[in-house]
Phi, psi and omega in degrees: 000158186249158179300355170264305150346291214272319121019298158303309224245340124324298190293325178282293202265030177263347176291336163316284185290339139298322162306301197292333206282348193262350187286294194325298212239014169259114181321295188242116192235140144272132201311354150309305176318279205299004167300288199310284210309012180230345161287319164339287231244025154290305187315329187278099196272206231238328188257043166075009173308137174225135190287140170110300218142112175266015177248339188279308196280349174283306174328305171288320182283336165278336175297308187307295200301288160355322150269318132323321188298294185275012149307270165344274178319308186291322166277348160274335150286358199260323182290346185272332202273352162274355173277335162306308150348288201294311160317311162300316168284335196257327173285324171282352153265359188266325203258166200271151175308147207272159139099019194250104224237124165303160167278000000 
């Protein structure tokens, strides 16, 4: 293929191919996300084509990564600050109480 080829041939099939690579490697979707990637890739055919409009499917596809995107983050702020409780909660019971005489 020549460089104007595979370039076209890029150029066609790359929302195919990010939609899929992102479906593959994104750990965790929430059925909101995975509603949009799967309304996405109704859009798409078989030969990488996108119906609507490659500026409509680019838009929706940076809204969808975007919404995992602050997803992801709130549940990983969510998880550190409980682990921080817990640590915190766990440090204020090892120590001893003021006025309290060892044995």
């Amino acid at each position: 293929m020549t460089a104007p080829e595979v370039f076209a041939y890029y150029k066609r099939t790359a929302p195919f191919y990010d939609l899929q690579f992102f479906l593959q490697h994104a750990t965790t979707l929430s059925p909101d996300v995975r509603a949009r990637l799967d309304a996405l890739a109704t859009r798409v055919d078989a030969s990488g084509r996108v119906q609507g409009g490659r500026a409509a499917f680019h838009s929706e596809y940076v809204k969808a990564q975007d919404a995992w995107r602050r997803g992801n983050l709130a549940a990983e702020y969510a998880a550190k600050r409980a682990a921080a409780k817990l640590a915190k909660a766990a440090k204020r019971a090892t120590k001893k109480k003021k006025g309290s005489k060892a044995a």
